[in-house]
C-alpha positions as CSV (number, residue, x, y, z in Angstrom):
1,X,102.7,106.7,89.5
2,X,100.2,103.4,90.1
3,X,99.4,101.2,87.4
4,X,96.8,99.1,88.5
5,X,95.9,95.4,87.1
6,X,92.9,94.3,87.3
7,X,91.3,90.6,88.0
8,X,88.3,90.2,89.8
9,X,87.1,91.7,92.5
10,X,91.3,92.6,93.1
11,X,93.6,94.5,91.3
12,X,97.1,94.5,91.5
13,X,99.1,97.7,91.3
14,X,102.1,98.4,90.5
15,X,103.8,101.5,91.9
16,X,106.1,103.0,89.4
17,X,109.2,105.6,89.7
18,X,110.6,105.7,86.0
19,X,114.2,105.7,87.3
20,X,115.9,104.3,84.2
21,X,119.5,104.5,83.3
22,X,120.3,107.7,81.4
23,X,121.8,105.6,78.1
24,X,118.5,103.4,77.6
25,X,117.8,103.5,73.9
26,X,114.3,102.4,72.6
27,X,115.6,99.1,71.2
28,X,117.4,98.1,74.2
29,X,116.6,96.8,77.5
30,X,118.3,99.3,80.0
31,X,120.8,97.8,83.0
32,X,119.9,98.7,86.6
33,X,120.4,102.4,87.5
34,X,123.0,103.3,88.9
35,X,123.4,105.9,92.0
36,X,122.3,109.1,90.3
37,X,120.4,107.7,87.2
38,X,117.7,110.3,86.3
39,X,114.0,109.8,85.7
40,X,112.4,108.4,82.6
41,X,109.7,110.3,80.6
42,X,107.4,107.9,79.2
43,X,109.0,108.8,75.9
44,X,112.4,106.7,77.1
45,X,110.2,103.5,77.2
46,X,109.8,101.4,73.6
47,X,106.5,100.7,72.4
48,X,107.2,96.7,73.9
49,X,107.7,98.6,77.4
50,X,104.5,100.7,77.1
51,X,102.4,97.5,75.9
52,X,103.1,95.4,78.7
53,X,102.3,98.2,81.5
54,X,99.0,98.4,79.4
55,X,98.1,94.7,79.4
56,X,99.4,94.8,83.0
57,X,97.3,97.1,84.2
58,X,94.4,95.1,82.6
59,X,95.4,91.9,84.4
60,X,98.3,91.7,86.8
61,X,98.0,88.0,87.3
62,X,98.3,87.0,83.5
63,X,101.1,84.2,82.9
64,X,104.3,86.2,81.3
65,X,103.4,83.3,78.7
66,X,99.9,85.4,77.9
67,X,101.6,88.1,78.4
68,X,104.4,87.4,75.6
69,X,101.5,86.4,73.2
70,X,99.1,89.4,73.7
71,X,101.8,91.8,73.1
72,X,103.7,89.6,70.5
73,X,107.1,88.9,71.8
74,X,108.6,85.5,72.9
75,X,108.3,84.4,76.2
76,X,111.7,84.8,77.5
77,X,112.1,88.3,75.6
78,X,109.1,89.0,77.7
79,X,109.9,88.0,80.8
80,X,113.3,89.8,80.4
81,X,111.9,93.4,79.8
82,X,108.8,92.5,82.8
83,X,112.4,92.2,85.2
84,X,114.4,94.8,83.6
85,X,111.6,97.3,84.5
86,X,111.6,95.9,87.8
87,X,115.1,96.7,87.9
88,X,115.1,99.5,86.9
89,X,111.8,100.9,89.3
90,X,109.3,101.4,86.8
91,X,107.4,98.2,88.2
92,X,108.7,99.4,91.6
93,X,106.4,96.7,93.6
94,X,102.9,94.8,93.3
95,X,99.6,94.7,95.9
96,X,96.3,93.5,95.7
97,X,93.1,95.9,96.0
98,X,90.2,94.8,98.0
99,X,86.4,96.0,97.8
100,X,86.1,97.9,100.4
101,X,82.7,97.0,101.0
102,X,82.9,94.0,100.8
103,X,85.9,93.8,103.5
104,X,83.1,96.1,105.6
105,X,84.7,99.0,104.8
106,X,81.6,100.6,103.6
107,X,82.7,104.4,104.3
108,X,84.9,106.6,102.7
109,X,85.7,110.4,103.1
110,X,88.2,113.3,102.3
111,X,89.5,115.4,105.2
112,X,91.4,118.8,104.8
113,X,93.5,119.3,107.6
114,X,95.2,122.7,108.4
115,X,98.1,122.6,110.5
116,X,98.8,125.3,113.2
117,X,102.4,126.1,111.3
118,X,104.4,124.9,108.4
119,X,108.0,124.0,109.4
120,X,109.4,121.2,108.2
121,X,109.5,119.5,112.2
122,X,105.8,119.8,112.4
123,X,105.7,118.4,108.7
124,X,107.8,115.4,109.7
125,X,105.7,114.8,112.8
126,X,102.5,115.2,111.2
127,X,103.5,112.6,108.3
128,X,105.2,110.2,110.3
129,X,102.0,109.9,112.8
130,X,100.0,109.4,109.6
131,X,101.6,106.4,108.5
132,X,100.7,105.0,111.4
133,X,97.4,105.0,111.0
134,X,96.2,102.2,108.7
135,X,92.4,103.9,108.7
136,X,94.3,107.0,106.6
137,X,94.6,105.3,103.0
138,X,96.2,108.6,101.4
139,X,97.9,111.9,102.4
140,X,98.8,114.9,100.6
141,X,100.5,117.6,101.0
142,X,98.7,120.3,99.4
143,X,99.2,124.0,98.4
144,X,95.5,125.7,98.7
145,X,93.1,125.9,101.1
146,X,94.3,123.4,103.8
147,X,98.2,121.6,104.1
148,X,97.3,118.2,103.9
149,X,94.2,116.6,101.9
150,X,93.5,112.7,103.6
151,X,91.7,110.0,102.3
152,X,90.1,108.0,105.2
153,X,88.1,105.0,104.9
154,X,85.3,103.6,108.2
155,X,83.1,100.8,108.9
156,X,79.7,103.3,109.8
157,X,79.1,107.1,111.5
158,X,80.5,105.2,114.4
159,X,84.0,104.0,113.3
160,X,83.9,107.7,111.4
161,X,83.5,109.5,114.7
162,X,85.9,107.4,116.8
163,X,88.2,108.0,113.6
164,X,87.6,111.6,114.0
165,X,87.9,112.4,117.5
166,X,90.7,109.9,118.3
167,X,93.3,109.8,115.5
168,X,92.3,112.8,112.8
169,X,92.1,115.6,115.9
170,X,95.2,114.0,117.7
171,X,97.5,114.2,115.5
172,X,100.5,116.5,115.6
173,X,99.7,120.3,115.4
174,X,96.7,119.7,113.2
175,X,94.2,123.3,114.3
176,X,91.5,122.3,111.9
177,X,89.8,119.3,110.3
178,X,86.9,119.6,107.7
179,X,85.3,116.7,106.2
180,X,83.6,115.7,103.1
181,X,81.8,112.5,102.5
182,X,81.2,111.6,98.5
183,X,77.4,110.3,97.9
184,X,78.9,108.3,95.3
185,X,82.1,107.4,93.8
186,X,81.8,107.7,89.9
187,X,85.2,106.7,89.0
188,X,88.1,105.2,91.2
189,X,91.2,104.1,89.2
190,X,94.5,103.8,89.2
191,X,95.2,102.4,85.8
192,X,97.1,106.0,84.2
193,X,97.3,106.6,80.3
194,X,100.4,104.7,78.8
């Protein structure tokens, strides 16, 4: 899950598990998981939890004291539950987004990739050779049409096709790659509904 927080031209997201200790009751801020915790439905989490993923996602560099005052709690009540969720992997970790183009990233596109068989070693290779890639922004897996469903952002047709015929074709087993370019992206977020 990725809760983004907006500020500018950057966001901050936080990636979130929902690992939460199996006793958490509504009222209570929950201790760190322990090995074999279970995950949280968003039902677990109080209606103090809930507000400050909201306002989070809004802002992710808001003071804990604008924080604690926007969703009416004190400061150090605040500030307790913002680290308990921490603890506990529903804020699992924070990163700014850039504008793309603005970083002269201008190009963005969406490449099925059908490997030439399914067992997990090809899988493993496959994965592990995308993650090296920092031009391959997101992977996948997919049941359909195609295995794997990439998200792979260029500079211009150039950068695409040196993209293309260097790294996408290359990697391991991969017998087809189709590409599709969006004209126009009409909404890109990663805030979710809390």
């Amino acid at each position: 899950m990725t809760i983004v927080r907006h500020y500018g031209a950057f966001a901050a997201h936080v990636f979130a598990d929902f690992r939460l200790h199996p006793g958490a009751c509504s009222h209570k801020i929950a201790p760190k998981p322990q090995a074999g915790s279970v995950f949280v439905r968003m039902d677990d989490l109080d209606d103090f939890d809930r507000a400050i993923l909201r306002e989070l996602m809004r802002d992710g560099r808001m003071s804990n004291a604008d924080l604690a005052e926007r969703i009416h709690l004190s400061p150090s009540a605040c500030l307790r539950r913002v680290r308990a969720l921490e603890e506990m992997g529903v804020i699992a970790g924070y990163v700014m987004l850039i504008d793309a183009d603005k970083a002269g990233l201008a190009g963005a596109a969406f490449v099925f990739v059908t490997l030439e068989q399914q067992g997990r070693a090809m899988l493993d290779a496959f994965e592990r050779d995308v993650g090296r890639h920092p031009e391959i922004t997101e992977c996948h897996l997919l049941a359909g049409v195609a295995d794997y469903l990439l998200r792979v952002v260029f500079r211009d047709s150039r950068d695409f096709e040196r993209i293309h015929t260097e790294i996408l074709t290359q990697l391991p087993g991969v017998s087809r790659v189709q590409s599709t370019l969006p004209l126009r992206t009409v909404k890109q977020t990663t805030a979710l509904p809390i």
